[in-house]
N, CA, C and O atoms as a printed pandas DataFrame, in Angstrom:
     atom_number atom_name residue_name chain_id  residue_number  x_coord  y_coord  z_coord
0              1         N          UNK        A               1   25.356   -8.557    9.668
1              2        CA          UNK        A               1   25.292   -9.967    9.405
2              3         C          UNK        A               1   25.337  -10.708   10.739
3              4         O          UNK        A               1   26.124  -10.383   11.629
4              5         N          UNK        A               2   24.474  -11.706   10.847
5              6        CA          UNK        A               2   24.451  -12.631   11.910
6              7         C          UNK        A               2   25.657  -13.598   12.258
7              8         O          UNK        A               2   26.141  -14.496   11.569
8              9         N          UNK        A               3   26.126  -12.998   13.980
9             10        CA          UNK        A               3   27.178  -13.808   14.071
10            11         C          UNK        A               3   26.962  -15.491   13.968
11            12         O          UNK        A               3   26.061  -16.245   14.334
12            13         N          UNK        A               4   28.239  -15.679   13.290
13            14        CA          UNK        A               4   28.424  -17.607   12.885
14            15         C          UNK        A               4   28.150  -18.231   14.183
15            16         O          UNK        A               4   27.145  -18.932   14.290
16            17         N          UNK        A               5   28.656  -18.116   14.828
17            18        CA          UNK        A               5   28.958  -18.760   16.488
18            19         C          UNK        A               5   27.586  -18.525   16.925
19            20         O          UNK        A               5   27.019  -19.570   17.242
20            21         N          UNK        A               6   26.953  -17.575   17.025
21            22        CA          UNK        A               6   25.534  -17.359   17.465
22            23         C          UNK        A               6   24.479  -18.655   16.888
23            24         O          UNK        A               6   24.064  -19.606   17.550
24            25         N          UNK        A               7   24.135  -18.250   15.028
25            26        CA          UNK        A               7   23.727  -19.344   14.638
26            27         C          UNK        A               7   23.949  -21.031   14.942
27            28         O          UNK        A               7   23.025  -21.844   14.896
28            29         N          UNK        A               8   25.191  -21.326   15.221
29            30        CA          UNK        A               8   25.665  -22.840   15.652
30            31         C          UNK        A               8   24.659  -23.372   16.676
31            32         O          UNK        A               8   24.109  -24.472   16.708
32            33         N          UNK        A               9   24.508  -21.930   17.821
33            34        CA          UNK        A               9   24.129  -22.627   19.196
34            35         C          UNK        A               9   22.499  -22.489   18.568
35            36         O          UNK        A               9   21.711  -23.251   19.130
36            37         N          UNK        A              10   21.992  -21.739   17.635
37            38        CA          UNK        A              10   20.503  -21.119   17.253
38            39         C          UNK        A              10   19.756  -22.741   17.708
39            40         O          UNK        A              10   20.247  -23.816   17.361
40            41         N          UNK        A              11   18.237  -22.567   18.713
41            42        CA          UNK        A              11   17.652  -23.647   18.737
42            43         C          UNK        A              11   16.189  -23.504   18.165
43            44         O          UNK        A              11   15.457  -22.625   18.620
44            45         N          UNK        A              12   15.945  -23.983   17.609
45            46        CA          UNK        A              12   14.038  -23.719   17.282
46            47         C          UNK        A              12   13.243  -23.654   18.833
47            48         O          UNK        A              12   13.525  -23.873   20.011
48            49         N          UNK        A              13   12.110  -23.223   18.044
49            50        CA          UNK        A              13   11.097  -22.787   19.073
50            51         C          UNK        A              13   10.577  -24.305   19.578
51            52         O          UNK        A              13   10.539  -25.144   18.679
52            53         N          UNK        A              14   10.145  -24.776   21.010
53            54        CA          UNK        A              14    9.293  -25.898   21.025
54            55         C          UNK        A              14    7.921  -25.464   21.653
55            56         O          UNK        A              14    7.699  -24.264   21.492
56            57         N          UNK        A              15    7.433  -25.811   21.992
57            58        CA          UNK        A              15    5.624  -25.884   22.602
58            59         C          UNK        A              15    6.295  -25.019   23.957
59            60         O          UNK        A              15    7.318  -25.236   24.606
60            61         N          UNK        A              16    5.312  -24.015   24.067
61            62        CA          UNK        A              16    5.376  -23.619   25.569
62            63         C          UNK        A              16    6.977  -23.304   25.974
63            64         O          UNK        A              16    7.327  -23.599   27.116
64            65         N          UNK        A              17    8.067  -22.638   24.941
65            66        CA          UNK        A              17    8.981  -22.454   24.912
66            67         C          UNK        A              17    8.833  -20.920   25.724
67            68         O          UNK        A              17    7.995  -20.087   25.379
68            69         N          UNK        A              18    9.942  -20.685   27.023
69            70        CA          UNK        A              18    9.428  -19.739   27.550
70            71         C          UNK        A              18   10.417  -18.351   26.693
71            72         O          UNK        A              18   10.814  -17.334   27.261
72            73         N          UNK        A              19   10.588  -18.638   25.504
73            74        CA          UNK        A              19   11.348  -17.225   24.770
74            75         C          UNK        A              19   10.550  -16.644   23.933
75            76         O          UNK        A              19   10.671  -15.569   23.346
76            77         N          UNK        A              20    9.659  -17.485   23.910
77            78        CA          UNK        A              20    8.175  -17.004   22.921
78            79         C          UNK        A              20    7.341  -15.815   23.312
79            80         O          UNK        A              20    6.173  -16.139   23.525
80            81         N          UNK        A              21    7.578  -14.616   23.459
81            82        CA          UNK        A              21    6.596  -13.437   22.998
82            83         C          UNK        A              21    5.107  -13.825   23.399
83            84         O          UNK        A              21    4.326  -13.835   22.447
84            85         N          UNK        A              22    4.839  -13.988   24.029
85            86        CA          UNK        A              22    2.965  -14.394   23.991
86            87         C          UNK        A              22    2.094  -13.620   23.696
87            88         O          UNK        A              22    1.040  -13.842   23.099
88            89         N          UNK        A              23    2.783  -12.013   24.388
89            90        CA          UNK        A              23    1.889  -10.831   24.423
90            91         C          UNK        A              23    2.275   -9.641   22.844
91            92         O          UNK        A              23    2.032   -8.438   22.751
92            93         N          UNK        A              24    2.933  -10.580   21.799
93            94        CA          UNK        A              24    3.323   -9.994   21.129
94            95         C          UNK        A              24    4.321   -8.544   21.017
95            96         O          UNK        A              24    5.168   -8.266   21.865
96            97         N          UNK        A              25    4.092   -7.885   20.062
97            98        CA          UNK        A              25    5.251   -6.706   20.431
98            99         C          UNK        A              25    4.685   -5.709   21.225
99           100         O          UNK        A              25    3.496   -5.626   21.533
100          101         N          UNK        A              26    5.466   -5.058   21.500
101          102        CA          UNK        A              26    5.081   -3.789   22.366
102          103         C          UNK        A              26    4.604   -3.043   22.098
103          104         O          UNK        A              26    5.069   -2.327   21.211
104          105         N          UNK        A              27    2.962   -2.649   22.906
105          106        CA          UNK        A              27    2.023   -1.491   22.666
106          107         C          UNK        A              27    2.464   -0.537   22.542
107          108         O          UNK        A              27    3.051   -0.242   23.583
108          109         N          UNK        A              28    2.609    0.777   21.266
109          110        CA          UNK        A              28    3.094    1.911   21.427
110          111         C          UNK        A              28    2.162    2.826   20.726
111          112         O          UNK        A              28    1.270    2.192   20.163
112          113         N          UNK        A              29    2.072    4.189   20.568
113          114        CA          UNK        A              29    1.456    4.824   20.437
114          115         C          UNK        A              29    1.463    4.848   19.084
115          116         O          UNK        A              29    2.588    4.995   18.606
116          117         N          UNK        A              30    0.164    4.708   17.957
117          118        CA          UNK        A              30    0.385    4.641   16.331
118          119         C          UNK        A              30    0.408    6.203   16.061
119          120         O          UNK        A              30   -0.105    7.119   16.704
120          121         N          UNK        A              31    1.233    6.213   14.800
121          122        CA          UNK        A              31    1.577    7.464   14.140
122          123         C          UNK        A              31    0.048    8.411   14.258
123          124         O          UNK        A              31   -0.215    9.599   14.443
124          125         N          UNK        A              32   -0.500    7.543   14.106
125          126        CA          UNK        A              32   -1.873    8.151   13.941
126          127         C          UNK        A              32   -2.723    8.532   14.976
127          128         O          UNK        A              32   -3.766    9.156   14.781
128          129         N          UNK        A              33   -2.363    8.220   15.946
129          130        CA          UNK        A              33   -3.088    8.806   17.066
130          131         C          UNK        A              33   -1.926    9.932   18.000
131          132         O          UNK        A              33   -2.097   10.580   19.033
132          133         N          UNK        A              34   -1.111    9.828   17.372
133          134        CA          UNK        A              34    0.152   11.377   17.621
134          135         C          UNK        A              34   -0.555   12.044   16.646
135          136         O          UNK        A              34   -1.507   12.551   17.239
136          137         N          UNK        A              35   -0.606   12.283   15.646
137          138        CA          UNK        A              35   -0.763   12.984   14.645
138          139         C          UNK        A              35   -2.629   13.543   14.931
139          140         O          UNK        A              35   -3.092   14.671   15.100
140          141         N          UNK        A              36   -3.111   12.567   14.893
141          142        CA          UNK        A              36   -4.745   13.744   15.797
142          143         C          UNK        A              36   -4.902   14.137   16.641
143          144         O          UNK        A              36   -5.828   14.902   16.910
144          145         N          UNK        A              37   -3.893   13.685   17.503
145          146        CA          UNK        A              37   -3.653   15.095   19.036
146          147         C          UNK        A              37   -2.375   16.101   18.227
147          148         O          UNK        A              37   -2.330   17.187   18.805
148          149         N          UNK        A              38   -1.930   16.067   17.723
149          150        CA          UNK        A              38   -0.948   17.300   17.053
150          151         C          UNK        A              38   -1.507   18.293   16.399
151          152         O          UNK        A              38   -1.398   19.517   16.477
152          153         N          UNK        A              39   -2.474   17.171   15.362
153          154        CA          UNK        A              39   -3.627   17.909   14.489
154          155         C          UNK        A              39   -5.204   19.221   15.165
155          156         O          UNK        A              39   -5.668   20.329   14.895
156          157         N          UNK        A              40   -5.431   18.040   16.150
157          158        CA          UNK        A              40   -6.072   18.764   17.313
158          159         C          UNK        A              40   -5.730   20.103   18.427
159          160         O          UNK        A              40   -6.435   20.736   19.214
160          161         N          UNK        A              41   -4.111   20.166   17.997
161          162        CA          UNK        A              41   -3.949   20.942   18.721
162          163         C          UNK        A              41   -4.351   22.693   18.838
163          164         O          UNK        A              41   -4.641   23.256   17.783
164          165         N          UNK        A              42   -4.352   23.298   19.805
165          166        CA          UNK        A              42   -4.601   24.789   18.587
166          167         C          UNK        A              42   -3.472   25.890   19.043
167          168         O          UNK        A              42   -3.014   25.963   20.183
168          169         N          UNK        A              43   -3.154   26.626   18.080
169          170        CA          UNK        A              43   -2.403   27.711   18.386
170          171         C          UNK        A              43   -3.069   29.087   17.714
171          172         O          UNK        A              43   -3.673   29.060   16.641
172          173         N          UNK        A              44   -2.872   30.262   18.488
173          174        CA          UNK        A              44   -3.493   31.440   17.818
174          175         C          UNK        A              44   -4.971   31.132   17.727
175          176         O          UNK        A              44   -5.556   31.328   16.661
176          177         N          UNK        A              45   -5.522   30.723   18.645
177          178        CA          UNK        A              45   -7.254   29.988   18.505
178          179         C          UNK        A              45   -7.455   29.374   17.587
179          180         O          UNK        A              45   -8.673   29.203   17.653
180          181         N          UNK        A              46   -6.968   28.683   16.354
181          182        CA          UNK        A              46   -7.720   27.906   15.225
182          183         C          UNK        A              46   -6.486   26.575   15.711
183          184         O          UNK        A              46   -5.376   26.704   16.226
184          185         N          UNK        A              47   -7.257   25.297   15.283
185          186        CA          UNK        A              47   -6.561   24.153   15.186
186          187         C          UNK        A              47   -5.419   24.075   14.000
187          188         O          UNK        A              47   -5.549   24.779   12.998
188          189         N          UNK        A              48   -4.402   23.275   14.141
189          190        CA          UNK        A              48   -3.482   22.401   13.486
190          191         C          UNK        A              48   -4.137   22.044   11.981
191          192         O          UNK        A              48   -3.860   22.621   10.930
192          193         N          UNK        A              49   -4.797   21.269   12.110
193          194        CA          UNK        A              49   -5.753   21.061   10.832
194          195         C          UNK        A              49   -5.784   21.568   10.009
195          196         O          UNK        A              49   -5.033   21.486    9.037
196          197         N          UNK        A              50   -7.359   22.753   10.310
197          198        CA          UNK        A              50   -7.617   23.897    9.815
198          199         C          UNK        A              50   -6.228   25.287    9.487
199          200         O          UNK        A              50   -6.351   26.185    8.654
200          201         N          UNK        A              51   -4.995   25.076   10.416
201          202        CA          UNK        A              51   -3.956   26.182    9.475
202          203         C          UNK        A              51   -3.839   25.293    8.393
203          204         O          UNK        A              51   -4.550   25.612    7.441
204          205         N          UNK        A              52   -3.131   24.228    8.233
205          206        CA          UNK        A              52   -2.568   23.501    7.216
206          207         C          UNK        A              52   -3.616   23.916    6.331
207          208         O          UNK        A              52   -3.219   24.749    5.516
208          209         N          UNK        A              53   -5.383   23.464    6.176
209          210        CA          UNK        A              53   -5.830   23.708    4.834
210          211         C          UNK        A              53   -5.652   25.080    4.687
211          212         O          UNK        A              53   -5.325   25.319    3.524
212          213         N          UNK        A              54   -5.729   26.115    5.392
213          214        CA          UNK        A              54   -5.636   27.522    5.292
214          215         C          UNK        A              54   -4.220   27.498    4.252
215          216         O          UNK        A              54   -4.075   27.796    3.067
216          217         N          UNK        A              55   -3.572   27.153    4.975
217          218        CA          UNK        A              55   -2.252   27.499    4.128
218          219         C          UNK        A              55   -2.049   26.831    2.833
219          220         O          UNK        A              55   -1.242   27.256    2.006
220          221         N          UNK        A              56   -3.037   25.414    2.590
221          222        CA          UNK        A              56   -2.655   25.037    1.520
222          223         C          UNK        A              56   -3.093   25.594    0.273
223          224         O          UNK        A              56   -2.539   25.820   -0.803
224          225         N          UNK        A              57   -4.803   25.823    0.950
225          226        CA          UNK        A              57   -5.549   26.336   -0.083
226          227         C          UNK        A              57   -4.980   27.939   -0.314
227          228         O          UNK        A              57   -5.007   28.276   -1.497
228          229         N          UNK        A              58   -4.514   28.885    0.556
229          230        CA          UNK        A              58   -3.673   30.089    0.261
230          231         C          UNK        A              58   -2.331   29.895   -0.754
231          232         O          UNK        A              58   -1.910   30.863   -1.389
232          233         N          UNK        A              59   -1.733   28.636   -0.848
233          234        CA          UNK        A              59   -0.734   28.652   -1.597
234          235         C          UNK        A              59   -1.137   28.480   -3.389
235          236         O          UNK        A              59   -0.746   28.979   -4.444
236          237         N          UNK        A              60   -2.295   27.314   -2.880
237          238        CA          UNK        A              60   -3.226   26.944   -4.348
238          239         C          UNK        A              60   -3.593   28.239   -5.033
239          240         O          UNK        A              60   -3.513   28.339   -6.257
240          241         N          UNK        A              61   -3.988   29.216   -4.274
241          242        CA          UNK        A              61   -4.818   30.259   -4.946
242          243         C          UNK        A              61   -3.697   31.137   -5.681
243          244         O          UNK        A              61   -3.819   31.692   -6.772
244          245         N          UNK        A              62   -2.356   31.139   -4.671
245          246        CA          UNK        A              62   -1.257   31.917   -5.147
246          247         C          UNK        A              62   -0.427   31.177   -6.379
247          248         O          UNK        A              62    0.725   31.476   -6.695
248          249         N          UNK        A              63   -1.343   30.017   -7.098
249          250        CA          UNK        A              63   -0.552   29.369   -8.006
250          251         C          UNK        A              63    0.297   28.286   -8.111
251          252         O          UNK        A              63    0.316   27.624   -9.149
252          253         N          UNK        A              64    0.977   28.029   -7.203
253          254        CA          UNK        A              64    1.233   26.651   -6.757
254          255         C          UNK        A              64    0.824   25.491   -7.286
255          256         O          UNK        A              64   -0.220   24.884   -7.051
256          257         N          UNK        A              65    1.755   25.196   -8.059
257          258        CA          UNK        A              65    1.013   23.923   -9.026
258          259         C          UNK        A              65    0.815   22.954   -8.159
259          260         O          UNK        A              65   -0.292   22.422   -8.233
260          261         N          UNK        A              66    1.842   22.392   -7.029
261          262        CA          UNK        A              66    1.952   20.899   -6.161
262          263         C          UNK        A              66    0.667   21.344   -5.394
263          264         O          UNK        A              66   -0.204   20.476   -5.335
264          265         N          UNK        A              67    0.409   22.457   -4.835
265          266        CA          UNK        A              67   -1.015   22.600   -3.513
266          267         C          UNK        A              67   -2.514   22.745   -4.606
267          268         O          UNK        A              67   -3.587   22.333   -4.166
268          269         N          UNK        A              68   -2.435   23.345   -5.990
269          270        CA          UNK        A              68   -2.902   23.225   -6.931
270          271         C          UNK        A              68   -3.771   21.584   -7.158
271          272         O          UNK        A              68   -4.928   21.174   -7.256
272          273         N          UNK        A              69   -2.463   21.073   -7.158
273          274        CA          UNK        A              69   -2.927   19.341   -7.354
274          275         C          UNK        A              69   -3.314   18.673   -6.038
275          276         O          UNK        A              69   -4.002   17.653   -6.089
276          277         N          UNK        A              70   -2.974   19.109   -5.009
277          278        CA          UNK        A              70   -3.348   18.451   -3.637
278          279         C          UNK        A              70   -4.273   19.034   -3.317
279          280         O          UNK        A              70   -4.931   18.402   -2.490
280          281         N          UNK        A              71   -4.728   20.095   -3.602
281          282        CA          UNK        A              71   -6.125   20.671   -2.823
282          283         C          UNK        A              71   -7.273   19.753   -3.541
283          284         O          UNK        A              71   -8.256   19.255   -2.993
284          285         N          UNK        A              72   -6.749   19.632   -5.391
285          286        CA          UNK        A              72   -7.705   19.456   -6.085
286          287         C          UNK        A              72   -8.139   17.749   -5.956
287          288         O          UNK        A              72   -9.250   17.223   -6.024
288          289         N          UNK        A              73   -7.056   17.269   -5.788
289          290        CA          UNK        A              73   -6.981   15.677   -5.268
290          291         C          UNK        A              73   -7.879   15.353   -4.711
291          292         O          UNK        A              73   -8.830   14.707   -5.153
292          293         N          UNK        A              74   -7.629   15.955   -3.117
293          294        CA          UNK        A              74   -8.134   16.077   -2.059
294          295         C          UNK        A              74   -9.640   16.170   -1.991
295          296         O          UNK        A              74  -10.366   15.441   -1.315
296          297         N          UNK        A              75  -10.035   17.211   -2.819
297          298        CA          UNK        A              75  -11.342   17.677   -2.772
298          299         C          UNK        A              75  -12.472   16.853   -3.780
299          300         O          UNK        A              75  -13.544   16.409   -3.369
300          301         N          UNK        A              76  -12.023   16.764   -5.066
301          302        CA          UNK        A              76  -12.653   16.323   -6.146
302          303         C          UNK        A              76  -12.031   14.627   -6.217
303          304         O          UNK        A              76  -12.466   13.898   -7.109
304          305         N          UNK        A              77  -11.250   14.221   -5.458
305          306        CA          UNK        A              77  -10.693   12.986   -6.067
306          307         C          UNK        A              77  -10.124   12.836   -7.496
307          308         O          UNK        A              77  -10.659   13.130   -8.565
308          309         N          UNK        A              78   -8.802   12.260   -7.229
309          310        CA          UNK        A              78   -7.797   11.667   -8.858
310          311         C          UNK        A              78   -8.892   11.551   -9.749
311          312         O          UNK        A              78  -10.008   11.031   -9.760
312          313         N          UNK        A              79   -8.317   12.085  -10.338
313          314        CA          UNK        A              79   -8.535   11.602  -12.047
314          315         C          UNK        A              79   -8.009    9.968  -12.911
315          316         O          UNK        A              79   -6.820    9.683  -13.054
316          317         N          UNK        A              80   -8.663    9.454  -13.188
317          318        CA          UNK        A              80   -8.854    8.163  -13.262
318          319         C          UNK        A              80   -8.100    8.142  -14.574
319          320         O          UNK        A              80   -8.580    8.888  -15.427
320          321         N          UNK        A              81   -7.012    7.443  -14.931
321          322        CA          UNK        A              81   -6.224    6.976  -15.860
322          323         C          UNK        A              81   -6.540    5.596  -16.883
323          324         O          UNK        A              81   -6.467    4.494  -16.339
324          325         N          UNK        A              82   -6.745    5.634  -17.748
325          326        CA          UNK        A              82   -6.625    4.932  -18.735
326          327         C          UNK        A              82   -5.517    4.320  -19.753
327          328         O          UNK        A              82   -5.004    4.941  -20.685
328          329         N          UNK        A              83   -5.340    3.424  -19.508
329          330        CA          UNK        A              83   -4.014    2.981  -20.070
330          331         C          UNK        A              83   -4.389    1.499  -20.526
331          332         O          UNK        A              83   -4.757    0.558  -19.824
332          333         N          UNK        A              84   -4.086    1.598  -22.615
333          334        CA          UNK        A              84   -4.316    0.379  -23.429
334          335         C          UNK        A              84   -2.381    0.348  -23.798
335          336         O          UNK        A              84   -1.702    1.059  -24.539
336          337         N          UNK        A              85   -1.932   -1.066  -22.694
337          338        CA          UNK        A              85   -0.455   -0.857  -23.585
338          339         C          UNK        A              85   -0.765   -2.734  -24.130
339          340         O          UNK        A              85    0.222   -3.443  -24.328
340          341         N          UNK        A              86   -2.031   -3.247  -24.288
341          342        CA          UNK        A              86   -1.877   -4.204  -25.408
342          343         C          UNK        A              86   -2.520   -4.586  -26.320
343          344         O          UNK        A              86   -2.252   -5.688  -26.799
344          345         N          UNK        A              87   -3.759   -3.662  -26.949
345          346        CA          UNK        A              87   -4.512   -3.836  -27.701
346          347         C          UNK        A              87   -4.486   -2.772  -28.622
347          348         O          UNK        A              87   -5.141   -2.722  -29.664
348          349         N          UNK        A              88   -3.955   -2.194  -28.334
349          350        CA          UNK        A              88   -3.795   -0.578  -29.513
350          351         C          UNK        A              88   -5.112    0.239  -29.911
351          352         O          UNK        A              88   -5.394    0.999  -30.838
352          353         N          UNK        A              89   -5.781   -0.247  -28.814
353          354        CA          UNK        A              89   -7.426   -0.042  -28.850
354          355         C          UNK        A              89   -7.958   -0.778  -29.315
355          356         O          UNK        A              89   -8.997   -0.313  -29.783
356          357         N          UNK        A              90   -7.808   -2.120  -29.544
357          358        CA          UNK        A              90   -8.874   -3.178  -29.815
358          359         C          UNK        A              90   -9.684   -3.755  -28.836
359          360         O          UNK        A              90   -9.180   -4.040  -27.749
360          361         N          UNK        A              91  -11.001   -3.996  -29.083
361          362        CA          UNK        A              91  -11.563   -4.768  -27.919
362          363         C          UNK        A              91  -11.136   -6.044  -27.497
363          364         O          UNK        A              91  -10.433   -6.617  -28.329
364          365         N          UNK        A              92  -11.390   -6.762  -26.272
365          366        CA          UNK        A              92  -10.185   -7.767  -25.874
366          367         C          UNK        A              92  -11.631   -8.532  -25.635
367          368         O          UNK        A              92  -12.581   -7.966  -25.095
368          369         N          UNK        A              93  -11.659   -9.571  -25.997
369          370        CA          UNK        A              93  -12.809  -10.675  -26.074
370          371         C          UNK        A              93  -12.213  -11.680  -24.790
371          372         O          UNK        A              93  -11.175  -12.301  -24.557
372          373         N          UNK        A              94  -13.679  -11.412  -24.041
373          374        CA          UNK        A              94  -13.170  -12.875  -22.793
374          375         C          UNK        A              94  -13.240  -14.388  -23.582
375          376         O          UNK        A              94  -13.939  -14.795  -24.510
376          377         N          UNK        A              95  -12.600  -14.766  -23.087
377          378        CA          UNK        A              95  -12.188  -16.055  -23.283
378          379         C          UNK        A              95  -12.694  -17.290  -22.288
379          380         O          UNK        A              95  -12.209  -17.208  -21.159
380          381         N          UNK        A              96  -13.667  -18.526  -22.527
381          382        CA          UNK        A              96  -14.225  -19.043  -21.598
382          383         C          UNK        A              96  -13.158  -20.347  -21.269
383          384         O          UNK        A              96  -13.004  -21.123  -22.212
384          385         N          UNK        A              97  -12.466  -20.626  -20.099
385          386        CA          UNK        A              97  -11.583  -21.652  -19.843
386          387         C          UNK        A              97  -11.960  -22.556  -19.844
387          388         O          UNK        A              97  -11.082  -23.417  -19.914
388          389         N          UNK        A              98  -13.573  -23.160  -19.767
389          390        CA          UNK        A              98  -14.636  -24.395  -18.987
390          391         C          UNK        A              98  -14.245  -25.203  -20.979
391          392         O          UNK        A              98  -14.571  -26.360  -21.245
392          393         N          UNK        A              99  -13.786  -24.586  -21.672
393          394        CA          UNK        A              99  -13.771  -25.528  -23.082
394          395         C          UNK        A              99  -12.586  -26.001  -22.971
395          396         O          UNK        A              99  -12.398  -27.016  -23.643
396          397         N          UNK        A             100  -11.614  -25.588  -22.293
397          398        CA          UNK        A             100  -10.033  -26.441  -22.728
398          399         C          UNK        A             100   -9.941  -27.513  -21.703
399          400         O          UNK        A             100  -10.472  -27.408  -20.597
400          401         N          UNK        A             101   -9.259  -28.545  -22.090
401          402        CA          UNK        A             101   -8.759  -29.925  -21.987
402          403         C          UNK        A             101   -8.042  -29.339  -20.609
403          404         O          UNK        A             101   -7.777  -28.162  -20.364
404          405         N          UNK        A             102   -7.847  -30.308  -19.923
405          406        CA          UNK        A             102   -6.674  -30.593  -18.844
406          407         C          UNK        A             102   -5.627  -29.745  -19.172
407          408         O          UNK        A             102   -5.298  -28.599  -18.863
408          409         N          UNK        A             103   -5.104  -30.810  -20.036
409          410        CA          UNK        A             103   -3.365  -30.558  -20.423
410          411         C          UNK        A             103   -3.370  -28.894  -21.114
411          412         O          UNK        A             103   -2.334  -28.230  -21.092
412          413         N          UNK        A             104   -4.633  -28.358  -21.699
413          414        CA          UNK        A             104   -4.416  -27.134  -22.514
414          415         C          UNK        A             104   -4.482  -26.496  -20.702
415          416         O          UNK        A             104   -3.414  -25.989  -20.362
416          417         N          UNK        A             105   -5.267  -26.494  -19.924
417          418        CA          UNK        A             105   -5.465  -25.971  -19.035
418          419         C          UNK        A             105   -3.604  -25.975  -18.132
419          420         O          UNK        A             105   -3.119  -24.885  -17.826
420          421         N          UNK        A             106   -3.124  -26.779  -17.951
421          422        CA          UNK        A             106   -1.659  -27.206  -17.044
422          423         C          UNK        A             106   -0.965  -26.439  -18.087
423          424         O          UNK        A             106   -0.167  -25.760  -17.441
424          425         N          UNK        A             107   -0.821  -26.172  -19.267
425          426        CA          UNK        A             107    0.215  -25.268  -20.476
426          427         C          UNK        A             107   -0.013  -23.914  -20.236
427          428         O          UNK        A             107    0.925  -23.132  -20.395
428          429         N          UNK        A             108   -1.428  -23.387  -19.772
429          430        CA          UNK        A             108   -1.773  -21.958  -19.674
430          431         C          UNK        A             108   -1.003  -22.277  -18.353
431          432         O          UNK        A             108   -0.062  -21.485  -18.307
432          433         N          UNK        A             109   -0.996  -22.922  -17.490
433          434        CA          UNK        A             109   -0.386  -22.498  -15.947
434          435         C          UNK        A             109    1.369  -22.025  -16.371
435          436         O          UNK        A             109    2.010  -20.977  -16.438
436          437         N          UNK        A             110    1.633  -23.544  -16.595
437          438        CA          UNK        A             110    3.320  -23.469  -17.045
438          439         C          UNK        A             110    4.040  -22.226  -17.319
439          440         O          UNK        A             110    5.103  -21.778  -16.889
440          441         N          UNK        A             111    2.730  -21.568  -18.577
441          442        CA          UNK        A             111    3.274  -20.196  -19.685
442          443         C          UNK        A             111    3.548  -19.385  -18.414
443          444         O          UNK        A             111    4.681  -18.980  -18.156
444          445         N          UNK        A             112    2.331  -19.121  -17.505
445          446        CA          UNK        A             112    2.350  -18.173  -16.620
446          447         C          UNK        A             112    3.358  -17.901  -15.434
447          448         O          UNK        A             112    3.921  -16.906  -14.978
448          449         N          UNK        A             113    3.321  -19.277  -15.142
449          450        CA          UNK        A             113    4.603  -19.520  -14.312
450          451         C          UNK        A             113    5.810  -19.168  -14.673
451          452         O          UNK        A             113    6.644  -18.681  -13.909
452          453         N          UNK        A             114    6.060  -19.528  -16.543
453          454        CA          UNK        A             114    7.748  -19.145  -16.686
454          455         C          UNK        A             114    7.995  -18.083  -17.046
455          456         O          UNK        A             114    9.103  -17.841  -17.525
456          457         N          UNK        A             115    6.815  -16.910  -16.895
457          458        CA          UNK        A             115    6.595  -15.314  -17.039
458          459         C          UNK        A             115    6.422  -14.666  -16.383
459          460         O          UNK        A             115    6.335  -13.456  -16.588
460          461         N          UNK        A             116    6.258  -15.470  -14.894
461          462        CA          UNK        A             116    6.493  -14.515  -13.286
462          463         C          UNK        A             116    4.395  -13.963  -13.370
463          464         O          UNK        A             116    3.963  -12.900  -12.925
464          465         N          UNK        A             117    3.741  -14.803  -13.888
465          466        CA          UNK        A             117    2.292  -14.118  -13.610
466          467         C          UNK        A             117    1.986  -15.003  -12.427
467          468         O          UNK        A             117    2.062  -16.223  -12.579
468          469         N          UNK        A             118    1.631  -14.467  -11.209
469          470        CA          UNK        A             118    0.926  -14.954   -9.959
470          471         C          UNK        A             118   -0.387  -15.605  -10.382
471          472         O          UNK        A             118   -1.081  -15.230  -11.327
472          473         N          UNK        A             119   -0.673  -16.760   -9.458
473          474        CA          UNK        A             119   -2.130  -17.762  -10.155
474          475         C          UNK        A             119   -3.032  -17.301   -8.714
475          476         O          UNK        A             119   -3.111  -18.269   -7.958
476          477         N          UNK        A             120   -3.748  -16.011   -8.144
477          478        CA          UNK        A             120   -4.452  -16.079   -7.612
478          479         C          UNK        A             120   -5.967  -16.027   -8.184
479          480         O          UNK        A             120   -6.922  -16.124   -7.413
């Protein structure tokens, strides 16, 4: 928790305030460019990479349900899910908004608002 005494003296930022960051945060190396020189690396002559699929697809073959599902992921792409939790399988008819009134239009906002639905 932020010391009290600290906050008291706290001043806002003004124009050309010299505590201001200009050059933003500090350049550091992204996970991701460690990880393709790690990946790149080689041991026993084959790359980083290439063991990992070796080993994954060796575990897949040995049955492995989790390398099973990650090889298959990986290779073929997810399986696409379907999920009806409000029509019980009925078809859901669009609805055109350009017919309601103002005020019907400000009541659909309200509903949404006091039900936590975002208006983007």
């Amino acid at each position: 928790m932020a010391n009290l005494e600290n906050l008291k003296k706290a001043v806002p930022f003004v124009k050309d305030d010299p505590r201001i960051n200009r050059a933003g945060a500090p350049k550091t190396k992204l996970l991701k460019d460690v990880l393709t020189a790690e990946l790149q690396t080689e041991s026993n002559g084959i790359d980083n990479l290439t063991a990992i699929i070796k080993k994954l697809t060796t575990m897949a073959v040995k049955g492995d349900l989790n390398a099973i599902k990650e090889v298959l992921d990986r290779y073929a792409g997810k399986s696409t899910q379907h999920t009806d939790i409000t029509t019980k399988g009925d078809k859901v008819e669009a609805v055109n908004l350009s017919s309601l009134t103002d005020a019907q239009l400000r009541s659909l906002v309200e509903i949404q608002t006091a039900i936590g639905i975002s208006q983007t």
